[in-house]
Backbone as XML, in Angstrom:
<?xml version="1.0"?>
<chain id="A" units="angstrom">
  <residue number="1" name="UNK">
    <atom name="N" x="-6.324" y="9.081" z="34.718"/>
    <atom name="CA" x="-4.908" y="8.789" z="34.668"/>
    <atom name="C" x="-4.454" y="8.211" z="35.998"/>
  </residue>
  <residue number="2" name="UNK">
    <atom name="N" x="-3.255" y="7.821" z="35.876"/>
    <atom name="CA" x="-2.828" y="6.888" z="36.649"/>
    <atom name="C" x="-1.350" y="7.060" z="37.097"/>
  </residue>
  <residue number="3" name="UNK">
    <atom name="N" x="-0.915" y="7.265" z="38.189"/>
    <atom name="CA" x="0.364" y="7.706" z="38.304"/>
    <atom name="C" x="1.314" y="6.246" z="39.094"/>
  </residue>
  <residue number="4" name="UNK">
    <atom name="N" x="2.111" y="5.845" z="37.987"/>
    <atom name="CA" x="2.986" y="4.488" z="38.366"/>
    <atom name="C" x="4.052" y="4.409" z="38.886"/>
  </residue>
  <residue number="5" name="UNK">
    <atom name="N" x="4.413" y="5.714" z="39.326"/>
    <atom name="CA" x="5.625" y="6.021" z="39.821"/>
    <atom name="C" x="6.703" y="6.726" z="39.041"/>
  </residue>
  <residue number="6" name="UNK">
    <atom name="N" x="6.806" y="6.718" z="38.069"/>
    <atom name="CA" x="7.617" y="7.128" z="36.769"/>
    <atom name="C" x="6.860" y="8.470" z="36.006"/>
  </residue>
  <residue number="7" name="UNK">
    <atom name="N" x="5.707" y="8.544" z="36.670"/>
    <atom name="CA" x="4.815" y="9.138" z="35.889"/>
    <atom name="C" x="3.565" y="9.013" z="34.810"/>
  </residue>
  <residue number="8" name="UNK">
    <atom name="N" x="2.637" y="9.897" z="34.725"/>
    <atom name="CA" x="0.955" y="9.600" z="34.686"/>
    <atom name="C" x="1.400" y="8.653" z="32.710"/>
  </residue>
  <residue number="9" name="UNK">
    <atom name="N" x="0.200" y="7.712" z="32.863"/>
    <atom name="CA" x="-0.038" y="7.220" z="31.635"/>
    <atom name="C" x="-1.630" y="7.088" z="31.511"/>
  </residue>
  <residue number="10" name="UNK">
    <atom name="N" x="-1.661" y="6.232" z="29.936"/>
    <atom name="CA" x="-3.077" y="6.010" z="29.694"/>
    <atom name="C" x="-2.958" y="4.576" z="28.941"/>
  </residue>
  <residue number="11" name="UNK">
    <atom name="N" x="-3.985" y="4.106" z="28.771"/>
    <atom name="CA" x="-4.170" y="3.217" z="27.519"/>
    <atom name="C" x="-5.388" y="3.104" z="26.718"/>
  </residue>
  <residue number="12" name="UNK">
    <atom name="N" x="-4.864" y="2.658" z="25.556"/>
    <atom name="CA" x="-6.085" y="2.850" z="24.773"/>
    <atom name="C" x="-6.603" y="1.329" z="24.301"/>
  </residue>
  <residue number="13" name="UNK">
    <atom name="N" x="-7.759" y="1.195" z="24.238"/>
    <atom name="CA" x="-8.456" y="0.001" z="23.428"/>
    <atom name="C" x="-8.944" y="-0.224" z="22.102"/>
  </residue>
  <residue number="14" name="UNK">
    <atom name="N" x="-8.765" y="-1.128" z="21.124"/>
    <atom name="CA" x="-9.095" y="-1.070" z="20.249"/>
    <atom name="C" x="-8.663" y="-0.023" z="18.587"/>
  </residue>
  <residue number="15" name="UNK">
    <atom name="N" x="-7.239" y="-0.260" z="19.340"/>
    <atom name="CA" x="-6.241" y="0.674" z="18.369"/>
    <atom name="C" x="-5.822" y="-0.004" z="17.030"/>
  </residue>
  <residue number="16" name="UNK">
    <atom name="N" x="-6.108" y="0.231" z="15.490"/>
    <atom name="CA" x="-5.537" y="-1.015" z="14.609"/>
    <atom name="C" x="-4.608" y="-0.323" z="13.419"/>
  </residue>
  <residue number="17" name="UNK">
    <atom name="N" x="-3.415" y="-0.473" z="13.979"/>
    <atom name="CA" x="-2.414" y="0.717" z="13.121"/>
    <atom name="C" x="-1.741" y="-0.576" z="11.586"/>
  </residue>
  <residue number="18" name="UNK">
    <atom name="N" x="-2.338" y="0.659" z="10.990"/>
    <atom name="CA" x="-1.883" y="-0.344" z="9.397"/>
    <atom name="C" x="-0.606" y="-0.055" z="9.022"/>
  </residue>
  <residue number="19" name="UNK">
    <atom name="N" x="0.470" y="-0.710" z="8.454"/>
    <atom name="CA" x="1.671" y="-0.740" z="7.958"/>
    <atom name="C" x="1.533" y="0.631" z="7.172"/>
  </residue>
  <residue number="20" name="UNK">
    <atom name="N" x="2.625" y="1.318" z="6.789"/>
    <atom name="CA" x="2.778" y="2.216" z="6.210"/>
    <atom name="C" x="2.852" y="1.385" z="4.692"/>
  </residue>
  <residue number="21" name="UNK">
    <atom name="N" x="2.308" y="1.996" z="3.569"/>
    <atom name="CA" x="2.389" y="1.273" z="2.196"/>
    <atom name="C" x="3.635" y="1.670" z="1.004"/>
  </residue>
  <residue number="22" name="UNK">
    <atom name="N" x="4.095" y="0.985" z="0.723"/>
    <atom name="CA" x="5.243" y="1.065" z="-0.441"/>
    <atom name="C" x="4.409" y="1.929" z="-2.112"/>
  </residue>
  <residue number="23" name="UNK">
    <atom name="N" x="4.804" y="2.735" z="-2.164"/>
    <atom name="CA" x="3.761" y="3.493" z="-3.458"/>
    <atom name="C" x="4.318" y="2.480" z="-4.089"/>
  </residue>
  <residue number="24" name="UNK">
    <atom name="N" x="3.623" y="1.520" z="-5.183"/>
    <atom name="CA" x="3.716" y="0.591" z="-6.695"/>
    <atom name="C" x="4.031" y="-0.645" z="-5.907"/>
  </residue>
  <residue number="25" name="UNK">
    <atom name="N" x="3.972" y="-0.891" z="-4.224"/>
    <atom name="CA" x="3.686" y="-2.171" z="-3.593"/>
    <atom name="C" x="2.184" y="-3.037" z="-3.858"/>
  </residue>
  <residue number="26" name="UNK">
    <atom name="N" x="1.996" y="-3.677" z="-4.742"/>
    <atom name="CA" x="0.410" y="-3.977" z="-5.085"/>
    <atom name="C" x="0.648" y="-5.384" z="-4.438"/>
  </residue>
  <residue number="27" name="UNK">
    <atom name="N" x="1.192" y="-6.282" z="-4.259"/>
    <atom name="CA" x="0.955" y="-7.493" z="-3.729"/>
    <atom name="C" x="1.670" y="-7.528" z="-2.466"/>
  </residue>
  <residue number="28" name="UNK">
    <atom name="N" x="2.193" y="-6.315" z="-1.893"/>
    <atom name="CA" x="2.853" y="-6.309" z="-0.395"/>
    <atom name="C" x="3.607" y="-7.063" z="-0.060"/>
  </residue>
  <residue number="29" name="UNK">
    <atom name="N" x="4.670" y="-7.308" z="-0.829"/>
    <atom name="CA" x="6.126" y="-8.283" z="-0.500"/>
    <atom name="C" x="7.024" y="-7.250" z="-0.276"/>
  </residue>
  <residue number="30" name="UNK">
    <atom name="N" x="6.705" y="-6.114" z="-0.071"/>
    <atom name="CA" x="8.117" y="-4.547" z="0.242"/>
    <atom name="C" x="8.957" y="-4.544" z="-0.743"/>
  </residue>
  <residue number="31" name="UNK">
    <atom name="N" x="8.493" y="-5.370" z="-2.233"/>
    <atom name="CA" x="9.173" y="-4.704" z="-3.201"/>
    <atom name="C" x="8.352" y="-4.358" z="-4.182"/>
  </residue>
  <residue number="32" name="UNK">
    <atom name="N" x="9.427" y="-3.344" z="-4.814"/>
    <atom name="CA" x="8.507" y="-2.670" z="-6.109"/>
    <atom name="C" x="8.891" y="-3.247" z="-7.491"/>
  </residue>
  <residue number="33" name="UNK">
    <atom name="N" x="8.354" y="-4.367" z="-8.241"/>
    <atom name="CA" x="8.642" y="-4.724" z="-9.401"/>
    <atom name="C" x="7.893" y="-5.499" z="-10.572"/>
  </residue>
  <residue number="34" name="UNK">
    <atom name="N" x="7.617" y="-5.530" z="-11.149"/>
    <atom name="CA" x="6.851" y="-6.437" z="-12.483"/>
    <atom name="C" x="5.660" y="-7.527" z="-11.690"/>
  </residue>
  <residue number="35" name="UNK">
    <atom name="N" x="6.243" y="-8.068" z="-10.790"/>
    <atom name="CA" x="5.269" y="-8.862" z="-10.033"/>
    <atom name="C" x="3.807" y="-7.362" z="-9.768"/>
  </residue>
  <residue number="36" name="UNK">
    <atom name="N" x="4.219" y="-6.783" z="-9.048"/>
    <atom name="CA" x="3.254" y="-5.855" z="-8.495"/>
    <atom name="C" x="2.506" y="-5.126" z="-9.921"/>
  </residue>
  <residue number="37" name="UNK">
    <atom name="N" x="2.588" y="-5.049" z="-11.148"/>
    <atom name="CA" x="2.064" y="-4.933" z="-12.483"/>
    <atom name="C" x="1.289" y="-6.265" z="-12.418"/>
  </residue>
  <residue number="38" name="UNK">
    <atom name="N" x="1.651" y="-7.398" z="-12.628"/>
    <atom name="CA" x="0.699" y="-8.473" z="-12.577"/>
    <atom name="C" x="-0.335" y="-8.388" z="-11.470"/>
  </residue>
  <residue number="39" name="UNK">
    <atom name="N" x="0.332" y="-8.592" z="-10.343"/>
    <atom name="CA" x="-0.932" y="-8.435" z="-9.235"/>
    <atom name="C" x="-1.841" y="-7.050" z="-9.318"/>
  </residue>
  <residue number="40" name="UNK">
    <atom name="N" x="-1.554" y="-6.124" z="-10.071"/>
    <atom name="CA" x="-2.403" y="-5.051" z="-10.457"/>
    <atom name="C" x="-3.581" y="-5.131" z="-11.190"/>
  </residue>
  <residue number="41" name="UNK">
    <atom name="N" x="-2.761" y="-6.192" z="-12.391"/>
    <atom name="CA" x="-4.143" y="-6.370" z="-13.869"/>
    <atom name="C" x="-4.874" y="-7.096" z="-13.432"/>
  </residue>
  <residue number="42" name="UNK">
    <atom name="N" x="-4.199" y="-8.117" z="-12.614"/>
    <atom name="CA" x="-5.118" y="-9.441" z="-12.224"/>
    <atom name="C" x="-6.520" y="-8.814" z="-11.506"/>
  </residue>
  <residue number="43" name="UNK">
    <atom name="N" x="-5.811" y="-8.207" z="-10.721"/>
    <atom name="CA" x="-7.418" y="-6.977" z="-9.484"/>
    <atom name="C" x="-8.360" y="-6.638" z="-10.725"/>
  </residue>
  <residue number="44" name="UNK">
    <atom name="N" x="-7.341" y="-5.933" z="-11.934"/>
    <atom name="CA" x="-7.955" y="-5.432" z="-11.909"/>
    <atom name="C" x="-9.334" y="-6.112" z="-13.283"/>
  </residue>
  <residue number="45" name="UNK">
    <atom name="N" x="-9.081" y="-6.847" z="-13.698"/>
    <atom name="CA" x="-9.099" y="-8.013" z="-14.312"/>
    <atom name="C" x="-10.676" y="-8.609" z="-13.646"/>
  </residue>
  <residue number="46" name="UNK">
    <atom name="N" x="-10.494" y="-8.610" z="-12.383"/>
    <atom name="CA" x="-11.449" y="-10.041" z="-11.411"/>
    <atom name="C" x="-10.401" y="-11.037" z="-10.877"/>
  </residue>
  <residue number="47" name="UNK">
    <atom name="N" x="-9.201" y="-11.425" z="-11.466"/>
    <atom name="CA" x="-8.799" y="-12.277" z="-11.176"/>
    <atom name="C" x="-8.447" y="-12.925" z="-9.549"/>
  </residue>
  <residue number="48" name="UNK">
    <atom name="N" x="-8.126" y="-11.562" z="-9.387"/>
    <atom name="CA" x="-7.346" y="-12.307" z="-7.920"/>
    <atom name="C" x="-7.952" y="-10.565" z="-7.062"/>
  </residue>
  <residue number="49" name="UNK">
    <atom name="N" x="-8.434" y="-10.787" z="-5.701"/>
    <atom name="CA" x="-9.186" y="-9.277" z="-5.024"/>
    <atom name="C" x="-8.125" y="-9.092" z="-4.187"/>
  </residue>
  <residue number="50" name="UNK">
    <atom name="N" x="-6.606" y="-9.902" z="-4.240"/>
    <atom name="CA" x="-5.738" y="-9.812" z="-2.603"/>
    <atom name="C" x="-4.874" y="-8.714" z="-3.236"/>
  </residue>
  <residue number="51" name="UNK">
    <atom name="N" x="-5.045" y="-7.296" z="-3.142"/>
    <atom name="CA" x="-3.798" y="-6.414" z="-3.488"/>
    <atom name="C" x="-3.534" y="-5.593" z="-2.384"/>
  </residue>
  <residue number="52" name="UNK">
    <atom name="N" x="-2.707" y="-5.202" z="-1.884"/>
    <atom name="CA" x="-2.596" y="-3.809" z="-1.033"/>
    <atom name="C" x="-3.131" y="-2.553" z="-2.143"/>
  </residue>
  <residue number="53" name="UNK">
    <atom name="N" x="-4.382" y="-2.132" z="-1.580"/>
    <atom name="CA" x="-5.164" y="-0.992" z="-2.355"/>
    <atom name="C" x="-4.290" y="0.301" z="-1.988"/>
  </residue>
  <residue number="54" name="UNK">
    <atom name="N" x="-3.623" y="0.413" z="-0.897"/>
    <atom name="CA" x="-2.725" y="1.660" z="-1.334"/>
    <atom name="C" x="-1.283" y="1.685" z="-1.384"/>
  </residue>
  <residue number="55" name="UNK">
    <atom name="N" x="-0.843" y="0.691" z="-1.627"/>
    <atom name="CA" x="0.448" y="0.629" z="-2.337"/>
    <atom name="C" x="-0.392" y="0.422" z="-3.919"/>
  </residue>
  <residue number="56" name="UNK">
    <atom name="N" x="-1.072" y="-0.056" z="-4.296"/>
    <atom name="CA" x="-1.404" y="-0.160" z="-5.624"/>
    <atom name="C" x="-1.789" y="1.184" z="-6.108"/>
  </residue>
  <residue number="57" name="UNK">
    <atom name="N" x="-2.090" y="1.899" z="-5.489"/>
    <atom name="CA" x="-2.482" y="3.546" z="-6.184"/>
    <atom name="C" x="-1.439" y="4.167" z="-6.438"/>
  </residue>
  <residue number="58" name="UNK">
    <atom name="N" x="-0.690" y="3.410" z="-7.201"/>
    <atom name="CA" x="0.530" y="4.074" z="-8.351"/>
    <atom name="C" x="0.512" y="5.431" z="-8.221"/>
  </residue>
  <residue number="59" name="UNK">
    <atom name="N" x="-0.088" y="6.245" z="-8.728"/>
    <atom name="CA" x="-0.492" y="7.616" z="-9.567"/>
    <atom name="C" x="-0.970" y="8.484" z="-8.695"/>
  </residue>
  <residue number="60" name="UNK">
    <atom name="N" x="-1.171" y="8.257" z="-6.867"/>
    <atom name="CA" x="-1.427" y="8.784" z="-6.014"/>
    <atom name="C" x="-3.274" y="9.453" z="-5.836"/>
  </residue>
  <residue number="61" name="UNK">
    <atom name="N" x="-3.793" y="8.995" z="-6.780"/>
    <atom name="CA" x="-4.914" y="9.992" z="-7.325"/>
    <atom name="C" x="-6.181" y="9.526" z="-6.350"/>
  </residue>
  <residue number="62" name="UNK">
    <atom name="N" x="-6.272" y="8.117" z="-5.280"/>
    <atom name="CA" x="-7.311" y="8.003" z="-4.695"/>
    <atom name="C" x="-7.984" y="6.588" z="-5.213"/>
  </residue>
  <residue number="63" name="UNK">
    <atom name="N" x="-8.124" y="6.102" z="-6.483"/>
    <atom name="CA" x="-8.489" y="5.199" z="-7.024"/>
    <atom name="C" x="-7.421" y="4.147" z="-7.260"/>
  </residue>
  <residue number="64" name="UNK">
    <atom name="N" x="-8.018" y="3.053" z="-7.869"/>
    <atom name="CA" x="-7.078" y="1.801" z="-8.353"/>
    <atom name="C" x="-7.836" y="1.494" z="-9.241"/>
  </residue>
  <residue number="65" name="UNK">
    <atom name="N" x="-7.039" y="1.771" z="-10.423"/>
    <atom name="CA" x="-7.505" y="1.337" z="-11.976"/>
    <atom name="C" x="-6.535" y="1.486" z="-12.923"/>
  </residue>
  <residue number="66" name="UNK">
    <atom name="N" x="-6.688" y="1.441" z="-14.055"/>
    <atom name="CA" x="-6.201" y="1.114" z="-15.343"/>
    <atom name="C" x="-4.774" y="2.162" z="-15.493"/>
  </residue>
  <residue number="67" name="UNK">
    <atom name="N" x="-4.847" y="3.368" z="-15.035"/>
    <atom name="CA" x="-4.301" y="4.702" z="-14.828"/>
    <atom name="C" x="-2.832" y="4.273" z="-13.999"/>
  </residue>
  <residue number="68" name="UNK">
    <atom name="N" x="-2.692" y="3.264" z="-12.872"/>
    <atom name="CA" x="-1.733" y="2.743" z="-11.919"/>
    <atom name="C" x="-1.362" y="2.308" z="-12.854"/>
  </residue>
  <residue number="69" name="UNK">
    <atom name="N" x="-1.750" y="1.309" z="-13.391"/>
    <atom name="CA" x="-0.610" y="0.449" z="-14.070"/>
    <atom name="C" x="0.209" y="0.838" z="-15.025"/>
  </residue>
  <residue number="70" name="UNK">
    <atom name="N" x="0.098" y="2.058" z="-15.480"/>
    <atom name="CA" x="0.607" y="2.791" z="-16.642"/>
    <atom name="C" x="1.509" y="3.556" z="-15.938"/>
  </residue>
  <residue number="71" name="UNK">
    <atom name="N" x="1.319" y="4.013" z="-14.677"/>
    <atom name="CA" x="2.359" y="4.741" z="-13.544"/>
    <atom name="C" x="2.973" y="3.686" z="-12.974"/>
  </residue>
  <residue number="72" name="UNK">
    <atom name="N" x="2.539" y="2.399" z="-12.719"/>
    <atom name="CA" x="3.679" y="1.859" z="-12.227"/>
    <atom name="C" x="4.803" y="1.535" z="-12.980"/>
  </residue>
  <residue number="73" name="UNK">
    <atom name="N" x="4.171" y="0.885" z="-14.295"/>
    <atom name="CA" x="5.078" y="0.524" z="-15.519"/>
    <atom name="C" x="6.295" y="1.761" z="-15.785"/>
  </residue>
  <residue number="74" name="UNK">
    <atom name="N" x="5.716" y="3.104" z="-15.762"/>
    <atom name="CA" x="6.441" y="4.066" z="-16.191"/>
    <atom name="C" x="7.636" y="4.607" z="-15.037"/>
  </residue>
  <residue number="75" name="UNK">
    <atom name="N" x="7.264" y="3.889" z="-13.700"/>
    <atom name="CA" x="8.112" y="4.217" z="-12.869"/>
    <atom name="C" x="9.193" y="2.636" z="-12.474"/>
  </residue>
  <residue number="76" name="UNK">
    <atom name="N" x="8.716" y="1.682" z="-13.180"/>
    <atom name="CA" x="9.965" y="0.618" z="-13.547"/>
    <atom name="C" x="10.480" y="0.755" z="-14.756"/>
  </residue>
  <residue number="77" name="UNK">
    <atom name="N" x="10.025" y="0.976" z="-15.317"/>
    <atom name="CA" x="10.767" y="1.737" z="-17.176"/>
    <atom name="C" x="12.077" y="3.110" z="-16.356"/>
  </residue>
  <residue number="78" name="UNK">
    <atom name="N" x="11.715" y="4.021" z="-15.820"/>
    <atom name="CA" x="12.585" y="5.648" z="-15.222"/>
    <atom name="C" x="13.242" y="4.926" z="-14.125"/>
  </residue>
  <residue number="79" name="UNK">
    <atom name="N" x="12.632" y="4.492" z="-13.123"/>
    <atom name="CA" x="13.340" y="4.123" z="-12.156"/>
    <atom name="C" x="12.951" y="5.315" z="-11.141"/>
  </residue>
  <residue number="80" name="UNK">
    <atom name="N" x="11.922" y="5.921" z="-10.987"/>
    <atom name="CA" x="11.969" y="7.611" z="-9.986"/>
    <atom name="C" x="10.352" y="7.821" z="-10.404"/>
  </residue>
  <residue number="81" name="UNK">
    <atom name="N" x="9.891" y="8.329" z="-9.426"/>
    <atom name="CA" x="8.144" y="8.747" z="-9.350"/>
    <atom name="C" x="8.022" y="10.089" z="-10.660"/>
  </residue>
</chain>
């Protein structure tokens, strides 16, 4: 440590802090809506591999599959987790 006058600090190297994720954010535009159902099937499909994998875990359970999209749908149908 290192004392700068203000008092001791540190620094660190090689730090890579990821955005916090929107639960039912699957294509990472910070909203939650019908788009993010498409960019879901498409993953999950083959179509397209660009999703935010944990905003896409709808259903909280660890995975991304068939199971999200039925939780995301059901939480734009209610409007509430």
């Amino acid at each position: 440590m290192s004392d700068n006058g203000v008092g001791d600090y540190f620094a660190l190297d090689n730090i890579k802090i990821e955005p916090k994720a929107t639960r039912g954010d699957a294509n990472g535009d910070n909203n939650v809506d019908i788009s993010d159902v498409t960019a879901l099937i498409d993953y999950l499909l083959g179509g397209n591999g660009n999703i935010n994998a944990t905003g896409a875990d709808s259903n909280k359970d660890g995975d991304v599959d068939i199971s999200d999209v039925t939780a995301l749908i059901d939480y734009l149908l209610a409007g509430t987790w």
